[in-house]
Each structure stands twice: as C-alpha cells, then as structure tokens.
mmCIF file of the N, C-alpha and C atoms, coordinates in Angstrom:
data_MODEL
# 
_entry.id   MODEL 
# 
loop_
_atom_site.group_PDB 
_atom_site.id 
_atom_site.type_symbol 
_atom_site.label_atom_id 
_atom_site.label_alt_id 
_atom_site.label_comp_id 
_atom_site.label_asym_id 
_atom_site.label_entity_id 
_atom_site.label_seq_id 
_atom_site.pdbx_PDB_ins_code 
_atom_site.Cartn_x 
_atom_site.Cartn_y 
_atom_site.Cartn_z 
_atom_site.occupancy 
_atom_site.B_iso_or_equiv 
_atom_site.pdbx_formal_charge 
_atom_site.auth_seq_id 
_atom_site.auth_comp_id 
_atom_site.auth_asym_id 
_atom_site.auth_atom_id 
_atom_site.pdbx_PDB_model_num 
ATOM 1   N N  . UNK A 1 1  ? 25.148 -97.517  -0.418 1.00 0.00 ? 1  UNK A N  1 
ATOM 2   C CA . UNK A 1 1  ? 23.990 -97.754  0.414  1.00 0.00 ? 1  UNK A CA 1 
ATOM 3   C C  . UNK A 1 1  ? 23.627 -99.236  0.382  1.00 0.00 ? 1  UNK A C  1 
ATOM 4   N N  . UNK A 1 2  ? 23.709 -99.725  1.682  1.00 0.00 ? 2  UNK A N  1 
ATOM 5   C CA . UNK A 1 2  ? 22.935 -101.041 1.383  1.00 0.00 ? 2  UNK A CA 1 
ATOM 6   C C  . UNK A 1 2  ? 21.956 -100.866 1.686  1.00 0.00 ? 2  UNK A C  1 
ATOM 7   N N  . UNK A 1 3  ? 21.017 -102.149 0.701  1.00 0.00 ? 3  UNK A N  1 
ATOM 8   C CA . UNK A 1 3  ? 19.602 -102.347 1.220  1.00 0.00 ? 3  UNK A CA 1 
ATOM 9   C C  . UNK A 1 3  ? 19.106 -102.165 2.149  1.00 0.00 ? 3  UNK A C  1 
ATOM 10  N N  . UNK A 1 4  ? 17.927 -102.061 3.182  1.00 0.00 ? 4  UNK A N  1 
ATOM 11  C CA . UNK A 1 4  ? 17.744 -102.107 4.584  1.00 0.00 ? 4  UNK A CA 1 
ATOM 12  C C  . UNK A 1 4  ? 16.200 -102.225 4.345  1.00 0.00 ? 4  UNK A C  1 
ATOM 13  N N  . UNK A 1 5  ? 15.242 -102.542 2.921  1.00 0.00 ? 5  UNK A N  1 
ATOM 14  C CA . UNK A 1 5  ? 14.339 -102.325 3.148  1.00 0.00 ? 5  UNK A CA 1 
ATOM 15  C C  . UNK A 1 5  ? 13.937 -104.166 2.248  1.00 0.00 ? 5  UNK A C  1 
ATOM 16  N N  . UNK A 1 6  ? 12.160 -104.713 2.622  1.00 0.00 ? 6  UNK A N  1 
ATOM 17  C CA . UNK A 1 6  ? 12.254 -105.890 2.206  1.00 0.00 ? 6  UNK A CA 1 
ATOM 18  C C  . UNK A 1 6  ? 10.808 -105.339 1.436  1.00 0.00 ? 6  UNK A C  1 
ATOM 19  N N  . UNK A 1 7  ? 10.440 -106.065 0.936  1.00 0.00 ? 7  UNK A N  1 
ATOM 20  C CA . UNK A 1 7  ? 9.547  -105.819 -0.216 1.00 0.00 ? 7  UNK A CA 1 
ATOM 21  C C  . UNK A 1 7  ? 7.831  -105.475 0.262  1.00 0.00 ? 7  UNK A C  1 
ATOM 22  N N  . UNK A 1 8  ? 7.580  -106.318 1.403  1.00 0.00 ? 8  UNK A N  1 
ATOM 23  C CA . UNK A 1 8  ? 6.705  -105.597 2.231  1.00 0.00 ? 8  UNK A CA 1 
ATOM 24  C C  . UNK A 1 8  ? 6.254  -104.266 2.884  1.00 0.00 ? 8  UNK A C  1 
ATOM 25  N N  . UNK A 1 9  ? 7.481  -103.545 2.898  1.00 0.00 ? 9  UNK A N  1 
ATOM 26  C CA . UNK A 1 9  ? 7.821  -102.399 3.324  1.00 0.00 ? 9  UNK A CA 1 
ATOM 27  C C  . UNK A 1 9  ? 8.180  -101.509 2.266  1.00 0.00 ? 9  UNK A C  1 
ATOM 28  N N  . UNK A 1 10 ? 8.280  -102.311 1.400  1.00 0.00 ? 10 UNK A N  1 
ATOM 29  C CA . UNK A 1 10 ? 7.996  -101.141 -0.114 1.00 0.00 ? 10 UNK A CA 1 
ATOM 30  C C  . UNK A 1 10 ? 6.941  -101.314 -0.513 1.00 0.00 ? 10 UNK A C  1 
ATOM 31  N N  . UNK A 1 11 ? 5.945  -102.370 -0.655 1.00 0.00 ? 11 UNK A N  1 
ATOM 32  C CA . UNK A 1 11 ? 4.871  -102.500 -1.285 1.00 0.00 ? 11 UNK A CA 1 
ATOM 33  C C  . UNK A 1 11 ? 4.218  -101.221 -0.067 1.00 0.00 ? 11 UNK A C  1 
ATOM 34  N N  . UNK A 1 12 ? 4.026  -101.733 1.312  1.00 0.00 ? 12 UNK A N  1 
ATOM 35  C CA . UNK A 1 12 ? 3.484  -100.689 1.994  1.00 0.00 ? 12 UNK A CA 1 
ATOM 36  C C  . UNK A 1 12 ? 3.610  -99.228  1.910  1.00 0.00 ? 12 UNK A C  1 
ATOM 37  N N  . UNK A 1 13 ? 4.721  -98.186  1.466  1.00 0.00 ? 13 UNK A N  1 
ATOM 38  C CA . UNK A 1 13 ? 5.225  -97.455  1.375  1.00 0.00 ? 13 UNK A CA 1 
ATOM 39  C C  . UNK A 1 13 ? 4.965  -96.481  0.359  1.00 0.00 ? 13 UNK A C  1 
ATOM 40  N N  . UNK A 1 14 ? 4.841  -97.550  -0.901 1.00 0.00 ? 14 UNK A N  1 
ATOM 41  C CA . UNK A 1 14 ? 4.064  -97.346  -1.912 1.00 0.00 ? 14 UNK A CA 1 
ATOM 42  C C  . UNK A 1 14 ? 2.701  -97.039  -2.008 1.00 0.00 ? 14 UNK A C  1 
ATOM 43  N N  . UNK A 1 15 ? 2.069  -98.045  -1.243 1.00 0.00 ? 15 UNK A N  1 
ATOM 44  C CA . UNK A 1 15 ? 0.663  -98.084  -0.967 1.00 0.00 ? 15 UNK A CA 1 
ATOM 45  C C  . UNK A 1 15 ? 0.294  -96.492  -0.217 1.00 0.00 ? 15 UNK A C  1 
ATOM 46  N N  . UNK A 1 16 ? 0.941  -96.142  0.929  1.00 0.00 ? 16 UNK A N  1 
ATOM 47  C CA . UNK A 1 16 ? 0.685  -94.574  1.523  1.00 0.00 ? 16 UNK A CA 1 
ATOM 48  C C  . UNK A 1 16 ? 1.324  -94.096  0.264  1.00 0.00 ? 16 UNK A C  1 
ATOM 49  N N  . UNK A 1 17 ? 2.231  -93.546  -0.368 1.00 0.00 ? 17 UNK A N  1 
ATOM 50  C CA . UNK A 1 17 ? 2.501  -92.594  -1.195 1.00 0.00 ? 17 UNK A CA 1 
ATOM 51  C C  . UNK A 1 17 ? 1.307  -92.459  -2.159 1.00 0.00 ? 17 UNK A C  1 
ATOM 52  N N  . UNK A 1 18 ? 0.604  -93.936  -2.574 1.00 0.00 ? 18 UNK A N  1 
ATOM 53  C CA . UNK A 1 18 ? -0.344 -93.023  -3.773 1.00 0.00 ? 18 UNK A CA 1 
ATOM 54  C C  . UNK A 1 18 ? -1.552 -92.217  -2.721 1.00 0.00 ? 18 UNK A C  1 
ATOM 55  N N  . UNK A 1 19 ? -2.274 -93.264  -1.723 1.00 0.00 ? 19 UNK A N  1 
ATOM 56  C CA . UNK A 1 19 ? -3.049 -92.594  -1.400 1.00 0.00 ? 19 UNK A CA 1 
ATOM 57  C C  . UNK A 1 19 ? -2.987 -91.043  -0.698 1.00 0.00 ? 19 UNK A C  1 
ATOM 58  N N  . UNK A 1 20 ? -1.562 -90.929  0.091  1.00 0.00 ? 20 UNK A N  1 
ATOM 59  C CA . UNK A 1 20 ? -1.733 -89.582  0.266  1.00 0.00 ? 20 UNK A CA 1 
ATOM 60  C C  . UNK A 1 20 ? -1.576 -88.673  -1.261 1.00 0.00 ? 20 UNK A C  1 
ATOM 61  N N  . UNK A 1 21 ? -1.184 -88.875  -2.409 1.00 0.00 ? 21 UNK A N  1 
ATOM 62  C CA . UNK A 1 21 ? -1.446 -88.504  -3.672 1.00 0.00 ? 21 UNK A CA 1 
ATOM 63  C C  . UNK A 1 21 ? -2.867 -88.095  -4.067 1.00 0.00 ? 21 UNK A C  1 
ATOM 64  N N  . UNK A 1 22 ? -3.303 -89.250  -3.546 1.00 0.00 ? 22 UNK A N  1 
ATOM 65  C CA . UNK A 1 22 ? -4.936 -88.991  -4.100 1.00 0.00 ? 22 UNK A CA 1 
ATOM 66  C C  . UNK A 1 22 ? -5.641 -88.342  -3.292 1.00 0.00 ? 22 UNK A C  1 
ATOM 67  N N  . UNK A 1 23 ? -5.198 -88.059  -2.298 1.00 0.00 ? 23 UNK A N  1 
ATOM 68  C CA . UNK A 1 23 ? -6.261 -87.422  -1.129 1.00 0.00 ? 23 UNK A CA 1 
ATOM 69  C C  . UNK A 1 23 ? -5.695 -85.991  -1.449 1.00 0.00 ? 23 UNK A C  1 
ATOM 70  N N  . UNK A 1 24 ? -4.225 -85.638  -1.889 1.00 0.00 ? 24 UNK A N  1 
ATOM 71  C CA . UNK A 1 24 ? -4.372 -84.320  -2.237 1.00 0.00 ? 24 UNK A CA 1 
ATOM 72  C C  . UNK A 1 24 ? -5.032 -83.776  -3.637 1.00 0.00 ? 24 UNK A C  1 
ATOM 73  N N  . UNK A 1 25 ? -4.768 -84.714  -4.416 1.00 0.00 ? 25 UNK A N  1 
ATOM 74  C CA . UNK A 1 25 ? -5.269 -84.036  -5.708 1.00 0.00 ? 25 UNK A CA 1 
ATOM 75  C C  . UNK A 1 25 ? -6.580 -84.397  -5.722 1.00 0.00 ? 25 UNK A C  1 
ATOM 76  N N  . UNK A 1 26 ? -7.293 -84.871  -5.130 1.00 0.00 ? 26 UNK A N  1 
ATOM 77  C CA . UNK A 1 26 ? -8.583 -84.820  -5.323 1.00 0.00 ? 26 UNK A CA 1 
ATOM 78  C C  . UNK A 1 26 ? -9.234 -83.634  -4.612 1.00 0.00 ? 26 UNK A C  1 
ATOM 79  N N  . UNK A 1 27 ? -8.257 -82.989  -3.330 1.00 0.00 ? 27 UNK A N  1 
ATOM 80  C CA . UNK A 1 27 ? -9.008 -81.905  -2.584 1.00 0.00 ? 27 UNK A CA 1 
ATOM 81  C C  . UNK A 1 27 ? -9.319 -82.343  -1.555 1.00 0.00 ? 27 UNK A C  1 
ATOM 82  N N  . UNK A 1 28 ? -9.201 -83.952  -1.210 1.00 0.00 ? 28 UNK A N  1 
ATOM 83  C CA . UNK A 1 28 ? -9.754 -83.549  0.343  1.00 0.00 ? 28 UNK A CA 1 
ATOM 84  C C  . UNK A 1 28 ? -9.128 -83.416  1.586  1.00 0.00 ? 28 UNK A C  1 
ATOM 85  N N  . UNK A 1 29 ? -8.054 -83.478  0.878  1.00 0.00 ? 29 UNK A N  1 
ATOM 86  C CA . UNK A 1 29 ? -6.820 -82.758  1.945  1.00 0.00 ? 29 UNK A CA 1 
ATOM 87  C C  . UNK A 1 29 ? -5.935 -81.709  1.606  1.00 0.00 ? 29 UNK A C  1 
ATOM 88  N N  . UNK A 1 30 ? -6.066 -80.588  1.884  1.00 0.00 ? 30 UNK A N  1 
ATOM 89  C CA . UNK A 1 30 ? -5.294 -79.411  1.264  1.00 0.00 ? 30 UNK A CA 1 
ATOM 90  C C  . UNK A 1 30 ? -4.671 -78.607  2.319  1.00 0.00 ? 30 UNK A C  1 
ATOM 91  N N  . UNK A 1 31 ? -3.948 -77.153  1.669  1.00 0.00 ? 31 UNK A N  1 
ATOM 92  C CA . UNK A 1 31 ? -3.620 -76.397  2.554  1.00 0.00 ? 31 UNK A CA 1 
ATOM 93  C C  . UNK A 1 31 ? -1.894 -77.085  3.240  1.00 0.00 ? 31 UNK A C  1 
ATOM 94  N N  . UNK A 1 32 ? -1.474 -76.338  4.171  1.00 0.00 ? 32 UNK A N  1 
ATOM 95  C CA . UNK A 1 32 ? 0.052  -76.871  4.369  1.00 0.00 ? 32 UNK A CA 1 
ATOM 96  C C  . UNK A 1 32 ? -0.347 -78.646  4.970  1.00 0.00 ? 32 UNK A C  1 
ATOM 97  N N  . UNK A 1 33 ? -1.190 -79.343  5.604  1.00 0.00 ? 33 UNK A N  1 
ATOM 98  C CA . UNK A 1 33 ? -1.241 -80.713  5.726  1.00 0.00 ? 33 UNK A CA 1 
ATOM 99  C C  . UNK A 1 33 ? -0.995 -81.109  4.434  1.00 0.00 ? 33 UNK A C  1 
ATOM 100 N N  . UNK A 1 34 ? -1.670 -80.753  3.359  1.00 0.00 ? 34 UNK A N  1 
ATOM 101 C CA . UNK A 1 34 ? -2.042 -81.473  2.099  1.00 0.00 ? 34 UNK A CA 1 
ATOM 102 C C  . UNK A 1 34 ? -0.619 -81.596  1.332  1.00 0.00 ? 34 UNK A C  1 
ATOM 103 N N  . UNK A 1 35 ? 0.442  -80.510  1.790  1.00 0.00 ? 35 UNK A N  1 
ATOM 104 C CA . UNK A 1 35 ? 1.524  -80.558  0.978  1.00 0.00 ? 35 UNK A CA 1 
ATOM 105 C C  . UNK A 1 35 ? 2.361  -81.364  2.083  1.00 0.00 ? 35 UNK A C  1 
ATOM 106 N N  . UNK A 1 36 ? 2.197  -81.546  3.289  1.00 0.00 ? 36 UNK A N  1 
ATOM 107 C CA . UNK A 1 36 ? 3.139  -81.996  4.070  1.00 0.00 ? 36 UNK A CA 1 
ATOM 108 C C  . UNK A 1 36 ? 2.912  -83.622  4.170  1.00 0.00 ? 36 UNK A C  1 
ATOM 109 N N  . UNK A 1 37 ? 1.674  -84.091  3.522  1.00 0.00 ? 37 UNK A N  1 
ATOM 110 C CA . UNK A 1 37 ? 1.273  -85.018  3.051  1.00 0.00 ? 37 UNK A CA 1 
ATOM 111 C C  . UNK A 1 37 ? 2.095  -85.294  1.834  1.00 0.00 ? 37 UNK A C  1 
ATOM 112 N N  . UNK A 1 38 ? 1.838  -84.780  1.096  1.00 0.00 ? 38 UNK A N  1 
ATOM 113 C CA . UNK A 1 38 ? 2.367  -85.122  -0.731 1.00 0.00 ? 38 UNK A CA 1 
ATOM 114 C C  . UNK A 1 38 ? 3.594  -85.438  -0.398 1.00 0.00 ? 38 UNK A C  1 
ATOM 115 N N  . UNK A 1 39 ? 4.563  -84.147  0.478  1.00 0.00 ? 39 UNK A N  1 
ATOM 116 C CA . UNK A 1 39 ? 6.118  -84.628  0.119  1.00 0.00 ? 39 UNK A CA 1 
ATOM 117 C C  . UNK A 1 39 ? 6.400  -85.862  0.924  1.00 0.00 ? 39 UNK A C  1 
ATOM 118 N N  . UNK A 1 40 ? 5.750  -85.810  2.191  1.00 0.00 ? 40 UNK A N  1 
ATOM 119 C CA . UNK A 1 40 ? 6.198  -87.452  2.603  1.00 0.00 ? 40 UNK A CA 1 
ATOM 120 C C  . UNK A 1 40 ? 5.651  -88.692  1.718  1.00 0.00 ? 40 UNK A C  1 
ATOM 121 N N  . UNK A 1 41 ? 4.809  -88.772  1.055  1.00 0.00 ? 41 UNK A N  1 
ATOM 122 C CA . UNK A 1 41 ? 4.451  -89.633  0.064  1.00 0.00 ? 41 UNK A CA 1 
ATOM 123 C C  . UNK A 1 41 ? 5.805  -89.709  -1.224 1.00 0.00 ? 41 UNK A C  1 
ATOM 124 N N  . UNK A 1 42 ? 5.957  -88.544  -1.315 1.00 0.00 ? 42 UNK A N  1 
ATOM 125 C CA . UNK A 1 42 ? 7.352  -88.420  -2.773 1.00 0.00 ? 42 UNK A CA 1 
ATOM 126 C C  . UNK A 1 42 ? 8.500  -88.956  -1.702 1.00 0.00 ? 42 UNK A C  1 
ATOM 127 N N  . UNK A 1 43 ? 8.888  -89.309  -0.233 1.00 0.00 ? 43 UNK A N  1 
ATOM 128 C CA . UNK A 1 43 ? 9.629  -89.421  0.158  1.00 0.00 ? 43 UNK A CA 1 
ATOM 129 C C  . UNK A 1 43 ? 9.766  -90.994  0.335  1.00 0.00 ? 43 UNK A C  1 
ATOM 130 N N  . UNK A 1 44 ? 8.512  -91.489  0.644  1.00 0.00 ? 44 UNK A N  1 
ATOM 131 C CA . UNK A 1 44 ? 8.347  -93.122  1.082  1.00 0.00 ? 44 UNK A CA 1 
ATOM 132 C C  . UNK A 1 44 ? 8.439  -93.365  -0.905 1.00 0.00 ? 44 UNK A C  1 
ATOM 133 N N  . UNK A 1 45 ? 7.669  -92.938  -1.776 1.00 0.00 ? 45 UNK A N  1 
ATOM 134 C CA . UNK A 1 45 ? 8.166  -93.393  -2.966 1.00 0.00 ? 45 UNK A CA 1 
ATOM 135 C C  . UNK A 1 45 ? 9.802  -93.778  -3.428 1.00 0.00 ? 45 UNK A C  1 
ATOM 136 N N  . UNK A 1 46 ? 10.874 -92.813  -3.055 1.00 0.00 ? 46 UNK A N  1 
ATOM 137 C CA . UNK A 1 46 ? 11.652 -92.270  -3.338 1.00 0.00 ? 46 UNK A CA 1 
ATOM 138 C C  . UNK A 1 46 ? 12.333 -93.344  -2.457 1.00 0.00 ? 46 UNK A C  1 
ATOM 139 N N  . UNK A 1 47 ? 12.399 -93.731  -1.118 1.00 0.00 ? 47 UNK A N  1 
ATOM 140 C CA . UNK A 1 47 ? 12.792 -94.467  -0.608 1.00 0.00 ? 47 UNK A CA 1 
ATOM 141 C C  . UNK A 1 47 ? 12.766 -96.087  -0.853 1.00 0.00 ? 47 UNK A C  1 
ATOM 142 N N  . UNK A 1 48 ? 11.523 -96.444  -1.041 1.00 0.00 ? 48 UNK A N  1 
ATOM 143 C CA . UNK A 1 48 ? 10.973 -97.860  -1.631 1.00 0.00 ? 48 UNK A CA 1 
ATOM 144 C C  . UNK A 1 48 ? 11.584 -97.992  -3.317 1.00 0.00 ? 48 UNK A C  1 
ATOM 145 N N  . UNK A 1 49 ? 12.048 -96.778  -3.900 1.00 0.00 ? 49 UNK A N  1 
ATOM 146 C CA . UNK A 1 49 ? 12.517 -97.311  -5.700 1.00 0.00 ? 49 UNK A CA 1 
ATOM 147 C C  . UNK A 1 49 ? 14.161 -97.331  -4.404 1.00 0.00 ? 49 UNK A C  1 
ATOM 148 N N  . UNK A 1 50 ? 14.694 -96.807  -4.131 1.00 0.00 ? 50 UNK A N  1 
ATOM 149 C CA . UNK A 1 50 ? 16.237 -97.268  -4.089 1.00 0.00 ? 50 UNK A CA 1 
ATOM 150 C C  . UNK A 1 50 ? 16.461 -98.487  -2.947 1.00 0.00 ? 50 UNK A C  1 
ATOM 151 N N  . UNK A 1 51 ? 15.165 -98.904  -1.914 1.00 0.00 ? 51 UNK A N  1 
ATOM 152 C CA . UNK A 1 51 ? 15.488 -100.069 -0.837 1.00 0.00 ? 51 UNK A CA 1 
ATOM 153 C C  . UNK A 1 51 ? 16.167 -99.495  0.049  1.00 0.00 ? 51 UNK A C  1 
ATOM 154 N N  . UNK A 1 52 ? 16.120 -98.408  0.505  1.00 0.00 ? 52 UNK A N  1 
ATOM 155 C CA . UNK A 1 52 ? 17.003 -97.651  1.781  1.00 0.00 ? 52 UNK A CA 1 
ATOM 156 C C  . UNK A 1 52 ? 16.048 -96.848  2.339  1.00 0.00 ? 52 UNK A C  1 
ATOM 157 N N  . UNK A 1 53 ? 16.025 -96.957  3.644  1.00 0.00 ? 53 UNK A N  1 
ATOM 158 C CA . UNK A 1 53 ? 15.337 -95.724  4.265  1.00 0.00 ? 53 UNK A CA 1 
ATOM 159 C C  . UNK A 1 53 ? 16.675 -95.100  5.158  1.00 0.00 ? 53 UNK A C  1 
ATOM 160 N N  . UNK A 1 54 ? 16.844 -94.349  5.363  1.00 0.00 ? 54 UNK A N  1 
ATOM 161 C CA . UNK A 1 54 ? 17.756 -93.206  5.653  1.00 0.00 ? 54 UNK A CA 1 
ATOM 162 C C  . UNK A 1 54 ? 17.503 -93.581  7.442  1.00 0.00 ? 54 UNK A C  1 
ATOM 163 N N  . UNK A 1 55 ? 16.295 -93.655  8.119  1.00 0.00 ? 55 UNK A N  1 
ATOM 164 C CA . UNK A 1 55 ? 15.869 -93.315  9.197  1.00 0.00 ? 55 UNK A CA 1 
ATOM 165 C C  . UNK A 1 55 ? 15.960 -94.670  9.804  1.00 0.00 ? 55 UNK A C  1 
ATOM 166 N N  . UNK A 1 56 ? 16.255 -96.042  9.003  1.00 0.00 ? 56 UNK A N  1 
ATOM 167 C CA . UNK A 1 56 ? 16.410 -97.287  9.491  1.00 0.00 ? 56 UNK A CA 1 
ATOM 168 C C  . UNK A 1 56 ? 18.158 -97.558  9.724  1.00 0.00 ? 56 UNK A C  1 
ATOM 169 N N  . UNK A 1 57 ? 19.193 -97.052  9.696  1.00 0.00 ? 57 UNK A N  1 
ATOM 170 C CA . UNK A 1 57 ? 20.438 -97.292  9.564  1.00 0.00 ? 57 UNK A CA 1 
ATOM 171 C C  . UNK A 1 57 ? 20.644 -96.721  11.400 1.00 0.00 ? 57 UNK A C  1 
ATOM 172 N N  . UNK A 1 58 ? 20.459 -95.461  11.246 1.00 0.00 ? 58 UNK A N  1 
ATOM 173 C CA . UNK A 1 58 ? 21.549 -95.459  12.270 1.00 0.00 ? 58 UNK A CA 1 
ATOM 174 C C  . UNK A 1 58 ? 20.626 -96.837  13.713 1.00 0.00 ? 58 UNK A C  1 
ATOM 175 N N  . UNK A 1 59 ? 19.652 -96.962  13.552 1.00 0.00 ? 59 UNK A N  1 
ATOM 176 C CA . UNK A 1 59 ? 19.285 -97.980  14.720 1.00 0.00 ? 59 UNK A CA 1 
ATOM 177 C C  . UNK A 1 59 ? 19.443 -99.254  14.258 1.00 0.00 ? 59 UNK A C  1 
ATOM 178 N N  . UNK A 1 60 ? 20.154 -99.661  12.885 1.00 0.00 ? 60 UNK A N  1 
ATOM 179 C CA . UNK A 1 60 ? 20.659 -100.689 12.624 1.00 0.00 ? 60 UNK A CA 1 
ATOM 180 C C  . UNK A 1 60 ? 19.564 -101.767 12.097 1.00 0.00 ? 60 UNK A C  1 
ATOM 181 N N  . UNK A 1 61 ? 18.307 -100.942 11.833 1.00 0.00 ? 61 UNK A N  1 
ATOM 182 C CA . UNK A 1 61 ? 16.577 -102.061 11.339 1.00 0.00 ? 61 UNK A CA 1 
ATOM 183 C C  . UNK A 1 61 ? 17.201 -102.187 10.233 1.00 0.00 ? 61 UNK A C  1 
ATOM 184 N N  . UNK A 1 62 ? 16.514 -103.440 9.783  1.00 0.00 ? 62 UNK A N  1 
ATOM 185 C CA . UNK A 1 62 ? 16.335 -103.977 8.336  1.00 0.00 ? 62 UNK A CA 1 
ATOM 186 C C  . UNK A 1 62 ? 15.251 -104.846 8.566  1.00 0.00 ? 62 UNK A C  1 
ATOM 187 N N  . UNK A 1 63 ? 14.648 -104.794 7.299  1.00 0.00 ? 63 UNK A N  1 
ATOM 188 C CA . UNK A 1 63 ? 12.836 -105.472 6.935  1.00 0.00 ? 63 UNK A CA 1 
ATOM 189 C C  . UNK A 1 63 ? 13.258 -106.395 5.761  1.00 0.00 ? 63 UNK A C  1 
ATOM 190 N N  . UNK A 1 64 ? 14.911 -106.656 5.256  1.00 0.00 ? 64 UNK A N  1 
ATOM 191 C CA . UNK A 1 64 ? 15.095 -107.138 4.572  1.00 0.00 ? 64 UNK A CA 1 
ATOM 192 C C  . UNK A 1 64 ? 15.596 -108.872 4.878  1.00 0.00 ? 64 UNK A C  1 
ATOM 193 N N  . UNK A 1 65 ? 14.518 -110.074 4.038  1.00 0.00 ? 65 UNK A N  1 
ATOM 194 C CA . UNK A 1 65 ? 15.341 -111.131 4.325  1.00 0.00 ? 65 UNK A CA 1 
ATOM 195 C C  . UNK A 1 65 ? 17.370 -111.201 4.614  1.00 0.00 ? 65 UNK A C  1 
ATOM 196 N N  . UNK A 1 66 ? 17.251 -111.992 5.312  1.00 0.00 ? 66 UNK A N  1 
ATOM 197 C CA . UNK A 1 66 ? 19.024 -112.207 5.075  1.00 0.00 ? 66 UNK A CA 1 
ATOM 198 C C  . UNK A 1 66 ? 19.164 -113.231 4.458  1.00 0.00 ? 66 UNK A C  1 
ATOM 199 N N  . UNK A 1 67 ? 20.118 -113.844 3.483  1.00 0.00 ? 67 UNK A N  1 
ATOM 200 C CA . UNK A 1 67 ? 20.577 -114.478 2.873  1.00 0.00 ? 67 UNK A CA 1 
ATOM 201 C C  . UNK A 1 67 ? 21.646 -115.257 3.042  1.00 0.00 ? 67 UNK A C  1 
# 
C-alpha cells in the first residue's frame, strides 16, 4: 500500500473519529445511527494509523506532499 494520505487528513480524521466516539458513549447519539457512527469513526481511525484510504486510490487522490 502506498501512502495516499498527508497529515492534515489524518489529523482531521482523527479529529471525527473521537468525536463521533464521544457523541456515542455519552448517549447523545444512539440506536443504529449511533453505531453507524462509531464504526465509521473506527474506520477513519484505522485508516489515518496506516496513511491509506482505500476510497482515494482507485480515483488516483493523494493529500500527501510529493517529494
């Protein structure tokens, strides 16, 4: 996998994953939103620790400086 993601776009990514975190475990978002919330949050996490988004390749994006 190469990179395709730049650090802005992980910091951001990050940033939605906790808060949809916190909006479920605190309750004020529940029910199937609240989980369909959480897993896309475990997904942008999950994406931002390895620098790949899956959904940026086949259209060829990158948010990553070039070198």
């Amino acid at each position: 996998m190469k990179k395709n993601m730049g650090s802005t776009d992980k910091i951001v990514r990050i940033i939605l994953a906790v808060v949809f975190a916190a909006l479920y475990f605190t309750g004020t978002v529940s029910g199937t939103f609240g989980l369909v919330l959480l897993i896309l949050g475990a997904v942008f996490l999950l994406t931002s620790v390895v620098s790949f988004c899956p959904l940026y390749a086949p259209f060829g994006i990158s948010t990553c400086k070039t070198k």
